[in-house]
N, C-alpha and C positions, 0 to 999 in steps of 0.2 A: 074284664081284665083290669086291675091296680096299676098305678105307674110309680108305687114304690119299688126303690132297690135298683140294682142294676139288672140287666136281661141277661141271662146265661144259657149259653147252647153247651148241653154234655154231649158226647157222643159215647157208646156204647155202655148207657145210663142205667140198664136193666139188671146189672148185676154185680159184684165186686167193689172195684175202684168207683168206676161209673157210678152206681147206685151210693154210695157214701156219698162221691162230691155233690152228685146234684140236693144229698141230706145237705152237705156242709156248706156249699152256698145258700138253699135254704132259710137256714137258720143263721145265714147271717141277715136275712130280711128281701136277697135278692127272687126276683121270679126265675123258674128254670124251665127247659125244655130238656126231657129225658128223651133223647134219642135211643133206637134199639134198631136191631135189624128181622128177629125174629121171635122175641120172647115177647109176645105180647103179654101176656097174663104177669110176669114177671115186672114189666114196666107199669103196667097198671097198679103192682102192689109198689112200688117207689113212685109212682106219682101221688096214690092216696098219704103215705107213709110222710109228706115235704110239708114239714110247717108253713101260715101264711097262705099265699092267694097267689092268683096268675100264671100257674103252671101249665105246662101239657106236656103231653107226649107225641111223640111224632116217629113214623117206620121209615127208614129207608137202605139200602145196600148201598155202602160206600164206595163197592166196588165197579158200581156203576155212574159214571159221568150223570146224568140226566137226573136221576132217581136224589145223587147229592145236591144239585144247583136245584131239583123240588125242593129238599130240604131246608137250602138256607131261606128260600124264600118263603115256606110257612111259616118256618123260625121266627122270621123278620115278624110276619104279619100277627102271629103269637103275644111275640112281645114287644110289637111295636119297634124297639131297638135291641140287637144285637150288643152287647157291651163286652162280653166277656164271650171263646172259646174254648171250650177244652178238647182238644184230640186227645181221646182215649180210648177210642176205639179199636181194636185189634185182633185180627187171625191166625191163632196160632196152632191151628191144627189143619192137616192136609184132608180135604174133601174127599179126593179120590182115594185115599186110606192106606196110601203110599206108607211103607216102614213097621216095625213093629209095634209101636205102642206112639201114643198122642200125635199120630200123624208126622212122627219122625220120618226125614227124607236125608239121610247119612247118605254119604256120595257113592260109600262100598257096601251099600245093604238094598237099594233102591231098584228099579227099570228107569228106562230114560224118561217115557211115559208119565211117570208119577215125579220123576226129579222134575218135568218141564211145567206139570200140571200145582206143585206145591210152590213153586216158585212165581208162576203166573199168578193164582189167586192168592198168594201170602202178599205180592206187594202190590196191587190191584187195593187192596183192601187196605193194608197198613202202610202204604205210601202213596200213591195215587191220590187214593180217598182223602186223608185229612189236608195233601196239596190243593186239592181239587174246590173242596170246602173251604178251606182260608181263601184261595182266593174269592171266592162268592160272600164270604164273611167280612173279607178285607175294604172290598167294594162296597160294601153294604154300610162299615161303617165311615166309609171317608164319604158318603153321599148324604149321610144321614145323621144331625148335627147331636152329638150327646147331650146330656143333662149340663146345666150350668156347673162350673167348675169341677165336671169330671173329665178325667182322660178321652181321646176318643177309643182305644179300645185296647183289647188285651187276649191274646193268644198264648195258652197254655199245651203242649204238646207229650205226652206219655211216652217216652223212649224206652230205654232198657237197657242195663249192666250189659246184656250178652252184645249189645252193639260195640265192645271195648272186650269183652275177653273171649267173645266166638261162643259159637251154637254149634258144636260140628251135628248132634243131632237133629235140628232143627237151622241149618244156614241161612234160609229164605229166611225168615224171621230176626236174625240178628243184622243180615243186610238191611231188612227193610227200616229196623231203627234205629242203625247207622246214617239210613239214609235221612228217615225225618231227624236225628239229629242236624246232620247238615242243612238241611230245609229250613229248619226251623230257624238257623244261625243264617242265612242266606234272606231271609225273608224279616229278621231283625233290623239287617242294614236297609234293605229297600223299603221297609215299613217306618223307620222312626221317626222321615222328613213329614210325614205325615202321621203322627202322635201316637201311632199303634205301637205294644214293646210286643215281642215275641222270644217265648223262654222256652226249656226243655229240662225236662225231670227224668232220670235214669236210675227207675227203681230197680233194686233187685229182685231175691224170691218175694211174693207178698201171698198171707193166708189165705185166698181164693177159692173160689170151687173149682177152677181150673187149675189149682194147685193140690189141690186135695188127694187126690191121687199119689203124688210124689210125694207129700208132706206125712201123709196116714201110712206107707208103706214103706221097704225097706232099707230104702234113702232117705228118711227123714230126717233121722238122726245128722247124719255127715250134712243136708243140705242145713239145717241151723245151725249145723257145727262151721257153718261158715263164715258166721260174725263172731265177735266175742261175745256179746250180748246174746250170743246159744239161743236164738229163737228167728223168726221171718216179720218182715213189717205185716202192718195191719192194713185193713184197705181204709181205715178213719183217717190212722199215720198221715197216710198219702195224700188222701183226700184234703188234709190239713194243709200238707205243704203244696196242694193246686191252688188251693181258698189263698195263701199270704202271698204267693208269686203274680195271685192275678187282682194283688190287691190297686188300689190307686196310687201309692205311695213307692211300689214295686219297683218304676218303671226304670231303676239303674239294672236289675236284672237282666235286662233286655240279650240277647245273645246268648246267655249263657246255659251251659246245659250242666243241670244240679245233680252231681252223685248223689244217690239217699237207696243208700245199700247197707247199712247198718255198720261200715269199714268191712264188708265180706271182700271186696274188690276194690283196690287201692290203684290209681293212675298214677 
């Protein structure tokens, strides 16, 4: 392992969002660790794919208390120091296969059964999880002294548009980052006596494979027709604006949580 660059934890690295930051830290010279929860072969091709040295890959279910506090602690020992977060990891489809299509759980279309069960594991995994991990992240870096004259650390968080205009199809999901919005602003104030800044990014549609579906079908039109800019962010887009919010210079960011919806959704 190198002890160039900062140490960066992705989570949900294997594909999309994920898979671009862990390129675009990268190739700013940092080492990364591509978290995944089940796509190994996927993870494997964004680890070979990260310019530079000192990467890995690491599995774990966020969903799970135990499986996350493994995690940060390989992370740690990966790269020596943790510097940077990114919560990006996220559930947004119902397991039990509640609703008509993408694991839609609508309050008038659902059984209670599948309403209790989409709501259980969407914030289990999308709030829970990245609380769970910052704290073991948090920890990690007020114990463990950074590089000379860098920050001691930086928490980046993946929210979403639908936490400000509603999901009725998908509710568990706009709750859940609703709620790491608030997390993430909560954990701002309690982190900064201690050098850590903690921000949130609420992106809207973004080109995906998990978007691919809605985007290639009969709603794709109306959904680009939702910025002026007639098109969906990129996952690089994004990637770009986790790379400058978790930069060192960043740290007035701290609390705030960044619209980057193209003006589809105006507050």
């Amino acid at each position: 392992m190198t002890t160039s660059g900062r140490g960066v934890l992705v989570t949900g690295g294997s594909r999309g969002v994920g898979a671009a930051t862990a390129r675009a830290f990268a190739e700013r010279g940092d080492r990364v660790v591509v978290h995944y929860r089940g796509a190994e072969d996927r993870a494997r091709e964004v680890l070979g794919s990260l310019p530079g040295e000192g990467h890995a890959m690491l599995q774990a279910d966020l969903s799970d208390p135990e499986e996350t506090r493994r995690l940060a602690e390989q992370a740690a020992e990966a790269l020596g120091r943790i510097d940077v977060l990114v919560n990006n990891a996220a559930l947004f489809l119902d397991p039990a296969g509640g609703g008509s299509r993408r694991g839609d759980h609508r309050i008038t279309d659902v059984d209670y059964d599948s309403w209790v069960s989409a709501w259980q594991t969407t914030l289990a995994t999308n709030l829970l999880g990245p609380a769970n991990l910052t704290f073991c992240i948090a920890r990690h870096m007020m114990e463990v002294a950074p590089a000379e004259g860098m920050p001691v650390g930086r928490v980046v968080n993946v929210g979403s548009r639908g936490a400000y205009r509603g999901e009725p199809d998908v509710p568990a999901y706009g709750a859940s980052k609703a709620g790491l919005h608030a997390f993430g602003q909560s954990m701002a104030v309690a982190l900064a006596p201690h050098g850590i800044s903690v921000v949130s990014i609420a992106p809207g549609f973004i080109a995906t494979d998990m978007a691919a579906t809605l985007l290639d079908g009969p709603t794709g039109d109306a959904i680009r027709g939702q910025s002026p800019y007639g098109r969906v962010a990129t996952p690089e887009e994004v990637a770009a604006a986790l790379v400058t919010l978790a930069e060192p210079g960043a740290e007035w960011a701290s609390g705030a949580v960044v619209d980057f919806n193209g003006a589809s959704y105006l507050r």
